[in-house]
C-alpha positions as CSV (number, residue, x, y, z in Angstrom):
1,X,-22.0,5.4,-19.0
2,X,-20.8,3.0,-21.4
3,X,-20.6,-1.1,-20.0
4,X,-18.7,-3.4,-21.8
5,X,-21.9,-6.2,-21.7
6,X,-25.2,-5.5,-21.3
7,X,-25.9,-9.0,-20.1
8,X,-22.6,-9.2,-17.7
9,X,-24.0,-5.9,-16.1
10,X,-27.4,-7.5,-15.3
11,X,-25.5,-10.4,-14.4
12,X,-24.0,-8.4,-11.6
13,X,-26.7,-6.1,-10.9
14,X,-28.9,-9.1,-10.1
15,X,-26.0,-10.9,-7.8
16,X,-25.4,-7.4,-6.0
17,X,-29.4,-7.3,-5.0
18,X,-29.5,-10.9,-4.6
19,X,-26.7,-10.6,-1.8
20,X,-29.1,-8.5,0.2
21,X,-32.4,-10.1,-0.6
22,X,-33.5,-7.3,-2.8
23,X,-36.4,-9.3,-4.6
24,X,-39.1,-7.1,-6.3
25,X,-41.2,-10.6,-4.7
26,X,-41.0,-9.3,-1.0
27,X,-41.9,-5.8,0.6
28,X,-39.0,-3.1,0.2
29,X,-37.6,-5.6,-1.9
30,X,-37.2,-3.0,-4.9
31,X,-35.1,0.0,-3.0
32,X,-32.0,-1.0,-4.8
33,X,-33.7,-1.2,-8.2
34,X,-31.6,-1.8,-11.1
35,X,-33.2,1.5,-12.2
36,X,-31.6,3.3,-9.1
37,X,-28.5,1.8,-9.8
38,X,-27.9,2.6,-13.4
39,X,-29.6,6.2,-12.2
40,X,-26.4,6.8,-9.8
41,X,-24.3,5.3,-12.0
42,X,-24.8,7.4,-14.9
43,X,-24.9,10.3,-12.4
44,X,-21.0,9.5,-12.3
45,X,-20.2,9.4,-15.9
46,X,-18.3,6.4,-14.9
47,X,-16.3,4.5,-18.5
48,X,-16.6,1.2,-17.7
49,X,-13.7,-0.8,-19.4
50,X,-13.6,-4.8,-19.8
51,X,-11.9,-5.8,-16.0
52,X,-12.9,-7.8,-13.3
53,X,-13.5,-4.9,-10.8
54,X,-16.1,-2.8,-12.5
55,X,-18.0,-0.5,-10.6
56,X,-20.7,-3.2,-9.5
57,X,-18.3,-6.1,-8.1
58,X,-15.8,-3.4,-6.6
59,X,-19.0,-2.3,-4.6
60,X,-20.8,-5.7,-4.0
61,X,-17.1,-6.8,-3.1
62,X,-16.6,-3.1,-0.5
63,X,-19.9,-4.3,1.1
64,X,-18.3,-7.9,1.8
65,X,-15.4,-6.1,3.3
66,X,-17.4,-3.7,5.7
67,X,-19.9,-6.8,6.8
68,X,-17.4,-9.2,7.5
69,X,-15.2,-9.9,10.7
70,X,-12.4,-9.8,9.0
71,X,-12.2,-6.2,7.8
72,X,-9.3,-6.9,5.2
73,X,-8.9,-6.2,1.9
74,X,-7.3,-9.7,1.6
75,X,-10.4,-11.2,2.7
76,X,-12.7,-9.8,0.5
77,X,-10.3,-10.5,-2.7
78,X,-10.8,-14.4,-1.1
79,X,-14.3,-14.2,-1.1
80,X,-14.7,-12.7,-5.1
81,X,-12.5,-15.7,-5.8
82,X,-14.5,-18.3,-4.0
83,X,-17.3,-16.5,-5.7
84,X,-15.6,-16.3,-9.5
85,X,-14.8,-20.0,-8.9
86,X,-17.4,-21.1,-8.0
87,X,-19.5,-19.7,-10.8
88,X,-17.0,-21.8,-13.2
89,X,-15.0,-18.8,-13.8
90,X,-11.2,-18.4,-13.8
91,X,-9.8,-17.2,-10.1
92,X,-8.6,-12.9,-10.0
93,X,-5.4,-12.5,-8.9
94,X,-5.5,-12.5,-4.6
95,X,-3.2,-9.5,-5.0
96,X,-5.3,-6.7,-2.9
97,X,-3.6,-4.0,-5.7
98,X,-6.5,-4.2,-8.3
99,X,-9.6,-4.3,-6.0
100,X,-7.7,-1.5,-4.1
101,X,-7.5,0.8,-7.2
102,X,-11.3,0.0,-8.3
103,X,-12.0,1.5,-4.8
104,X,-9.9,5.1,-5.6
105,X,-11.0,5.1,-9.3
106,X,-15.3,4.6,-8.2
107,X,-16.2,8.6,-7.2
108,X,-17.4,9.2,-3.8
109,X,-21.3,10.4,-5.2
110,X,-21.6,6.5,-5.8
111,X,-21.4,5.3,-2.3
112,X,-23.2,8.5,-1.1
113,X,-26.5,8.4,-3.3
114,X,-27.2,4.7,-2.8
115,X,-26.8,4.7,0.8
116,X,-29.0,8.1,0.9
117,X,-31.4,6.4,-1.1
118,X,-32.1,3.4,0.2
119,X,-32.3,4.9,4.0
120,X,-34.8,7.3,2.4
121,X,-37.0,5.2,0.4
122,X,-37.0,2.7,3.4
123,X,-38.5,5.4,5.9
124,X,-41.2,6.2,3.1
125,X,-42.5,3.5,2.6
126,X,-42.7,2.5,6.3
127,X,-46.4,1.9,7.3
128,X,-48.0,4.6,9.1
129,X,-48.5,2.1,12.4
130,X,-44.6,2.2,13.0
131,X,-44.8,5.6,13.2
132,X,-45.0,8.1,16.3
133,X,-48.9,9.3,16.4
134,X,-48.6,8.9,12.2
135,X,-46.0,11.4,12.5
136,X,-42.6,11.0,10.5
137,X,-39.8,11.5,13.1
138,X,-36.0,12.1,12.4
139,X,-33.5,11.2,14.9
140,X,-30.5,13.4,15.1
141,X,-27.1,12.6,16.8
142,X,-23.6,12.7,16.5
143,X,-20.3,10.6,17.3
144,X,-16.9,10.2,16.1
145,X,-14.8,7.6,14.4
146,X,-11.0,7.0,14.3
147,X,-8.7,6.3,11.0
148,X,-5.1,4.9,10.4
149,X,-2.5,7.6,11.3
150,X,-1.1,8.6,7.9
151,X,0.1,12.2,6.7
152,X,-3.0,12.4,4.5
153,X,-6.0,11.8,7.1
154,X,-3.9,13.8,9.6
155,X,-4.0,16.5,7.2
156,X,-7.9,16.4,6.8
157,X,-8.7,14.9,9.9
158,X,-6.6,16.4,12.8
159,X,-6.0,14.0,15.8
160,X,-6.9,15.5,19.6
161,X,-4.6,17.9,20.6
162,X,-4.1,16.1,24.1
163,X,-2.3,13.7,22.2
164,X,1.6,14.1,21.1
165,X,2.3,13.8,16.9
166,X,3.0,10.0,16.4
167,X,1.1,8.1,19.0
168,X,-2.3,9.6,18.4
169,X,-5.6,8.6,15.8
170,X,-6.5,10.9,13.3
171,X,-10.7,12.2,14.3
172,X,-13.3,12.6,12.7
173,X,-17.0,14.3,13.8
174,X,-19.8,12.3,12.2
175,X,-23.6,13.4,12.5
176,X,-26.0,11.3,11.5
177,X,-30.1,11.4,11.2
178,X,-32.1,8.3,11.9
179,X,-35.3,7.0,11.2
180,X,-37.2,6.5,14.0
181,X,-39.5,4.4,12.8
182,X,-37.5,1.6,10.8
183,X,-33.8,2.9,12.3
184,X,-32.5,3.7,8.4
185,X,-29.8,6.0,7.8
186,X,-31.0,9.1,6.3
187,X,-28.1,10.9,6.1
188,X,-24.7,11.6,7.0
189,X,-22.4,15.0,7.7
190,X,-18.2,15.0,8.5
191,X,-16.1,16.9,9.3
192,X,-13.0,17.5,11.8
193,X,-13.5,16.5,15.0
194,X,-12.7,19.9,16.8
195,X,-12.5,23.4,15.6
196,X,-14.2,26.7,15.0
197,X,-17.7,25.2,13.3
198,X,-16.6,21.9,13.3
199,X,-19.6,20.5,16.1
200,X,-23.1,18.9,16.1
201,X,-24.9,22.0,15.7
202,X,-22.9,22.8,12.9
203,X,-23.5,19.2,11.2
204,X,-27.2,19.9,11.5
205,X,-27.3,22.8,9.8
206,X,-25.6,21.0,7.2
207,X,-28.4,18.2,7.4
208,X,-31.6,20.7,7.8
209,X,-32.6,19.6,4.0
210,X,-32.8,16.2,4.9
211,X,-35.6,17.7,7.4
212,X,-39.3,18.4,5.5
213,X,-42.2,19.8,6.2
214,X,-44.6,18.0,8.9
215,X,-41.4,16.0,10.1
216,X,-40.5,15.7,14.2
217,X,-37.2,16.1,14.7
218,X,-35.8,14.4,17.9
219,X,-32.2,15.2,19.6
220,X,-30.7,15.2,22.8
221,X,-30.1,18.5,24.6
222,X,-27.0,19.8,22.8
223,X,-29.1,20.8,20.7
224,X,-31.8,22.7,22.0
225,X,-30.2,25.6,20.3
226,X,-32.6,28.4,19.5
227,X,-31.2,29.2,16.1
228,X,-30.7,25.7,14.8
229,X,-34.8,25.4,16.3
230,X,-35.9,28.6,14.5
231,X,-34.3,27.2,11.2
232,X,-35.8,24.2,11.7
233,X,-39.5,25.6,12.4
234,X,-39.0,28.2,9.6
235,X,-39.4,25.0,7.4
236,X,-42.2,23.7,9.2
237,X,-40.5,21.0,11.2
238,X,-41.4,20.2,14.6
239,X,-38.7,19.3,17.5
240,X,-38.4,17.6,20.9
241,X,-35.3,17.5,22.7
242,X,-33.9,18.0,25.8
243,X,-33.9,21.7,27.5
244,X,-30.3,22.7,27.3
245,X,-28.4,22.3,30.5
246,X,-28.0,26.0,30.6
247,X,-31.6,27.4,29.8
248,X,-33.8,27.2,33.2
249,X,-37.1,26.8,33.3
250,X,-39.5,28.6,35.8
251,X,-42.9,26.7,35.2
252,X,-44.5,29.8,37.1
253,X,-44.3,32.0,34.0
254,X,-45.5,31.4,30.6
255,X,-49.6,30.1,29.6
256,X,-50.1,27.1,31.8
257,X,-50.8,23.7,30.7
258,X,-51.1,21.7,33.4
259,X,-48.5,20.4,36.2
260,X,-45.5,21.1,35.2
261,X,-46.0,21.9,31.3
262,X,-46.4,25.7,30.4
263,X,-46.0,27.1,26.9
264,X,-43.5,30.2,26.9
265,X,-41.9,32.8,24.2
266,X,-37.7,32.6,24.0
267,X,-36.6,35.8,22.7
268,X,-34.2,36.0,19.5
269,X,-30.3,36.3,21.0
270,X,-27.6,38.3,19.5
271,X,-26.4,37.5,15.5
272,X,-23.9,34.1,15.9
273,X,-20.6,34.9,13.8
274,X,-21.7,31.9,11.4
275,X,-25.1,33.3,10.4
276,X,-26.0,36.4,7.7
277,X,-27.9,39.6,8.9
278,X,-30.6,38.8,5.8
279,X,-31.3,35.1,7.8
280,X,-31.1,36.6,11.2
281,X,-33.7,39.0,10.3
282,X,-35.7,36.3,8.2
283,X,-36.3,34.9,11.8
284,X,-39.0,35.6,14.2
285,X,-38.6,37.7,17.1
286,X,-39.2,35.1,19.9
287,X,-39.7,31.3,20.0
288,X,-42.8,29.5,21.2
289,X,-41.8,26.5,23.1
290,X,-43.3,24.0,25.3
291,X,-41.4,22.8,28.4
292,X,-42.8,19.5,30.0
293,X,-41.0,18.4,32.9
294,X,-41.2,14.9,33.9
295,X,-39.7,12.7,37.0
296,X,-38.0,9.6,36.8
297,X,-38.9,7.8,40.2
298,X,-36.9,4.6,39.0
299,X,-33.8,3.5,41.1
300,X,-30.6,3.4,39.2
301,X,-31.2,6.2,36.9
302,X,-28.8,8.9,36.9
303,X,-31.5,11.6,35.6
304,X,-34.1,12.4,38.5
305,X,-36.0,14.8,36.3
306,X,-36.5,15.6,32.7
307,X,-37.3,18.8,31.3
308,X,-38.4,18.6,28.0
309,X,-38.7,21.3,24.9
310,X,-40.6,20.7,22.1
311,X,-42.9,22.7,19.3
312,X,-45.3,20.9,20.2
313,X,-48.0,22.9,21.7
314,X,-51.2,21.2,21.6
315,X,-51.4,19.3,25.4
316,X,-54.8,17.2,24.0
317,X,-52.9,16.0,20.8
318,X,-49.3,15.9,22.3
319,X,-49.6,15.1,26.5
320,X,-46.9,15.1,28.2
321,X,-46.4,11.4,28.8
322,X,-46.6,11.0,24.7
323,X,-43.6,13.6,24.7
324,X,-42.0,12.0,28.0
325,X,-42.1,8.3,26.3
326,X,-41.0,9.8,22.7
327,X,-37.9,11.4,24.5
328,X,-37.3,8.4,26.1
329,X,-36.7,6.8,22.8
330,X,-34.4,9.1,21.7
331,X,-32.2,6.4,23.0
332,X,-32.3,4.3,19.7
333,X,-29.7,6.8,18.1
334,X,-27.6,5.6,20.7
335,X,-28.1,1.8,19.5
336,X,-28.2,2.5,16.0
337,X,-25.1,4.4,16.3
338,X,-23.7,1.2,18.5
339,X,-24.6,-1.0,15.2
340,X,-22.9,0.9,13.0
341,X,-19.6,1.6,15.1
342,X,-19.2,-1.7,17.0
343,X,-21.3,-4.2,14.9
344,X,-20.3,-3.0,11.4
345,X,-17.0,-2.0,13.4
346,X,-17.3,1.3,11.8
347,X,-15.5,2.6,14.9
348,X,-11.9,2.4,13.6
349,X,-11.9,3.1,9.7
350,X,-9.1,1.0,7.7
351,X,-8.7,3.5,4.8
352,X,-5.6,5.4,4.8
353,X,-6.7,8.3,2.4
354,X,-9.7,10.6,3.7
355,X,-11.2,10.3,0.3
356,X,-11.7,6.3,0.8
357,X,-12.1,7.2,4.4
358,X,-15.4,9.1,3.2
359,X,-16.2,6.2,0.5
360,X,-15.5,3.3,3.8
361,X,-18.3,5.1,5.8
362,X,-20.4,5.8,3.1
363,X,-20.1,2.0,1.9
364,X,-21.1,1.0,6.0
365,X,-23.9,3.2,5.5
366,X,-25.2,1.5,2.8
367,X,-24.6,-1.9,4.4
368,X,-26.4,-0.8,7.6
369,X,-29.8,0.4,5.2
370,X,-29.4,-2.9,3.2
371,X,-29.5,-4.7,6.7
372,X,-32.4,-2.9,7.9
373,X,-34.4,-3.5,4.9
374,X,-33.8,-7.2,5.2
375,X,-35.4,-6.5,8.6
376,X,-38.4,-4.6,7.3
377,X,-39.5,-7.5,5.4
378,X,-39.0,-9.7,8.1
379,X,-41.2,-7.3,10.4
380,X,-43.9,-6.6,8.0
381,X,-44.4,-10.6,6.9
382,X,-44.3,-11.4,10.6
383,X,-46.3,-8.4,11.8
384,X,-43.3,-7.2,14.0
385,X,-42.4,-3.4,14.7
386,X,-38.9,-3.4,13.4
387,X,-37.6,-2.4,16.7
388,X,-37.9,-5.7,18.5
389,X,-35.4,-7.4,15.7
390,X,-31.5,-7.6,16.8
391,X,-29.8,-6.1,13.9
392,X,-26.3,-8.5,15.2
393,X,-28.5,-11.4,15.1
394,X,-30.0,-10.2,11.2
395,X,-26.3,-9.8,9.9
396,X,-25.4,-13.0,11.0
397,X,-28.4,-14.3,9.5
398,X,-28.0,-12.8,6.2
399,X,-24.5,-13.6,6.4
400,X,-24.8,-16.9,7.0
401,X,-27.8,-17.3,3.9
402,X,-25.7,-15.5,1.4
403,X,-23.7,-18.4,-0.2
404,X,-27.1,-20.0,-0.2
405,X,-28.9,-16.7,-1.9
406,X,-26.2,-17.2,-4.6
407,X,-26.0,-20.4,-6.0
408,X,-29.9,-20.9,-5.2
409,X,-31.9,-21.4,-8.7
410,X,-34.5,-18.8,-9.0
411,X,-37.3,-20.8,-8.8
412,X,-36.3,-22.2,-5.4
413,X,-35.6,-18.4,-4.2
414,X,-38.8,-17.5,-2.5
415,X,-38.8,-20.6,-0.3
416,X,-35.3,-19.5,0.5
417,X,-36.4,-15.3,1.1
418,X,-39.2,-17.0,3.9
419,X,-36.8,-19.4,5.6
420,X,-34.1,-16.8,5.8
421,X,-37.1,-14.0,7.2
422,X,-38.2,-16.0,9.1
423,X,-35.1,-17.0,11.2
424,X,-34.4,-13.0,11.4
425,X,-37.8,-12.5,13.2
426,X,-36.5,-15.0,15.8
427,X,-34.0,-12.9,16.9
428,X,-36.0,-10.7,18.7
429,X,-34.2,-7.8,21.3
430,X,-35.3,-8.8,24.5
431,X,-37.9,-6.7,26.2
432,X,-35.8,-4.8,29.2
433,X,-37.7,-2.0,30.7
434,X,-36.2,0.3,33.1
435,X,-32.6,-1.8,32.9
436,X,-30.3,-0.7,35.6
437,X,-26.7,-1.8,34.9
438,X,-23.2,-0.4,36.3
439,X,-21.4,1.7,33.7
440,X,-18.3,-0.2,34.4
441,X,-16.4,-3.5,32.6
442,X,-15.9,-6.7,34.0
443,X,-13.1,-7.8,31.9
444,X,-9.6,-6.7,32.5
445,X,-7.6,-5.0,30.3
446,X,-3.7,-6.5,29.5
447,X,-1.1,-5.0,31.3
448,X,0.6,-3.4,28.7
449,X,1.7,0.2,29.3
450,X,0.4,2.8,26.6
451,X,2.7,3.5,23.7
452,X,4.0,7.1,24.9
453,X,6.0,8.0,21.9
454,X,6.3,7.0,18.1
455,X,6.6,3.8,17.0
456,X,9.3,4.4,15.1
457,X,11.3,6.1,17.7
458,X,10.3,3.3,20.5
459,X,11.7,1.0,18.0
460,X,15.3,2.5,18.0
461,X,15.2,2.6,21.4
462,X,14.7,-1.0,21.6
463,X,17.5,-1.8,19.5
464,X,19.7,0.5,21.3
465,X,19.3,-1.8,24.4
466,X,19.8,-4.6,22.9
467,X,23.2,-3.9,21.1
468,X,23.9,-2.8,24.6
């Protein structure tokens, strides 16, 4: 990797971590090291010619785009101008055209191995009292997300088949694995959002690396699958998820536990298509599972009873309320997941290539970490668990303090790290147990009819009745 200026590159390595309060002075503060940087930048081979977008501003300039309101391209080119100008240097063009290109020309592996690496680092370096029992635990789940409707993400990304060529979305199938402890990203897997292989269980057998030895790994019931479980014990990892709606379990059999908790043996089925005879022969003979079922007495709950399965065996380390209240916070994938789609606004991608597609989720990915670590430091100075911070009310914080984090002299910086953590710890989620709420909106819709053919050909027929 060869930079035009040494000191320039510092320059904007140090503004990049500045923007996300990435101070070697505060806790966490050093998961996007300048070391890490150079390390995935290298990784790239990347040339780096004299131009205003080099691979540092065109990615400190993506993560503007992606955390802003205003999701445009234009708008990000507006803010690197305010930022160029203010700094006393002459204005880029606010043609979107250059900062568009730098976004094609950095390689996908860029966006990938920072986000990875600053969702992993974050979870490691948790302390061991946000944890489950001391335990590290890995929260799988999956959703999709929608991109523009050109020929090119059609082609990689089908839209539904429900839906007629030219008024449909382009979909995508995203998996993603959670930190339970700190909510980091961990990883990500995507692919089309129907198809033969194309399905959560599929996605984690892409992830299973990201699972190691001595880790929990915690799902809903989808995927309770007996060979994605084997897998997943055959490298030592535990699991706790939800018994599949179509196992039943008869708590008459098995080596009893106590009420309604046995330990039984699931025999090996049949060879899947997608799996090798030398795996399926690698893998035990039967299953040892625990099944704990639990009641939920609380009005408004759909779910009267819980049935849960788990490798955890041992009833005086593991009882079943610990497993009952850990599958009850399974639940955080679903918030995280709401951060990342309808805070970041992750839901409907801008991108109209799949390969900027890939580098648009990657880039929220890394957003989301860098947001979370801001919220680490504000939990571990404030002796807070992590959980009880709003991430909406941290990226408005952080929003809001980033002009300030950049024309801030260094020596006035830590005063301006505490102010800023603490107004984050203020923002606390309130405490709601047992929430009942109708899953139904209040506001109305407009009353537009839905757009039941092309655009294009609704447009014709428009003008058709008006020359008419």
């Amino acid at each position: 990797m060869r930079h035009f200026s040494q000191g320039r590159f510092t320059q904007q390595m140090n503004l990049l971590r500045q923007q996300f309060v990435q101070s070697s002075e505060l806790p966490f503060g050093d998961l996007l090291s300048s070391a890490a940087i150079t390390q995935v930048l290298a990784a790239a081979k990347l040339v780096v010619a004299d131009r205003i977008y080099t691979p540092l501003t065109t990615l400190l300039v993506f993560l503007w785009q992606v955390t802003s309101q205003d999701h445009s391209c234009r708008q990000a080119v507006a803010k690197l101008i305010a930022h160029r100008v203010g700094r006393g240097e002459p204005a880029c063009s606010p043609e979107t055209g250059g900062y568009c290109t730098a976004r094609k020309r950095l390689p996908e592996s860029v966006f990938a191995d920072l986000a990875r690496h600053t969702g992993r680092e974050l979870d490691a370096r948790s302390p061991s009292d946000w944890r489950w029992k001391k335990r590290v635990v890995k929260v799988f789940d999956g959703s999709t997300v929608s991109m523009p409707d050109t020929p090119a993400n059609q082609g990689e990304y089908p839209q539904p088949a429900s839906q007629q060529p030219g008024i449909g979305f382009p979909l995508a199938r995203i998996a993603v694995v959670f930190s339970l402890a700190c909510g980091a990203v961990l990883d990500l897997a995507l692919c089309q959002w129907t198809g033969k292989g194309h399905s959560e269980l599929g996605l984690l057998r892409l992830l299973l690396s990201v699972f190691q030895p001595g880790d929990v790994m915690l799902a809903d019931r989808y995927l309770c699958s007996w060979f994605e479980l084997a897998l997943l014990r055959r490298g030592e990892v535990d699991f706790v998820a939800r018994l599949h709606h179509r196992r039943r379990a008869d708590f008459r059999r098995g080596r009893r536990l106590g009420p309604d908790d046995h330990v039984v043996h699931w025999p090996k089925p049949p060879r899947p298509e997608w799996m090798d005879e030398a795996t399926y022969d690698a893998l035990p003979a039967e299953l040892e599972v625990r099944e704990v079922r639990t009641c939920v007495p609380l009005p408004g709950f759909r779910t009267r009873a819980v049935i849960v399965a788990t490798s955890l065996v041992d009833h005086e380390t593991y009882s079943a309320a610990d497993l009952a209240e850990l599958y009850r916070q399974r639940w955080h994938a679903e918030l995280d997941l709401r951060c990342l789609k309808a805070t970041l606004q992750m839901d409907q991608l801008r991108c109209k290539t799949p390969e900027l597609v890939r580098k648009e989720i990657w880039t929220h990915l890394l957003a989301y970490n860098l947001i979370r670590t801001v919220m680490a430091q504000a939990a571990h100075r404030h002796q807070l668990p992590p959980r009880t911070i709003s991430f909406k009310g941290a990226l408005q914080t952080l929003t809001a303090f980033q002009p300030l984090l950049e024309s801030t002299r260094p020596t006035d910086l830590a005063c301006l790290h505490a102010q800023l953590l603490q107004a984050i710890a203020t923002h606390r989620v309130a405490d709601r147990p047992n929430r009942c709420e109708p899953r139904a909106r209040k506001r109305r819709p407009k009353p537009y009819p839905l757009l039941t053919q092309p655009r294009a050909q609704a447009r014709r027929a428009l003008l058709r009745n008006d020359l008419r």
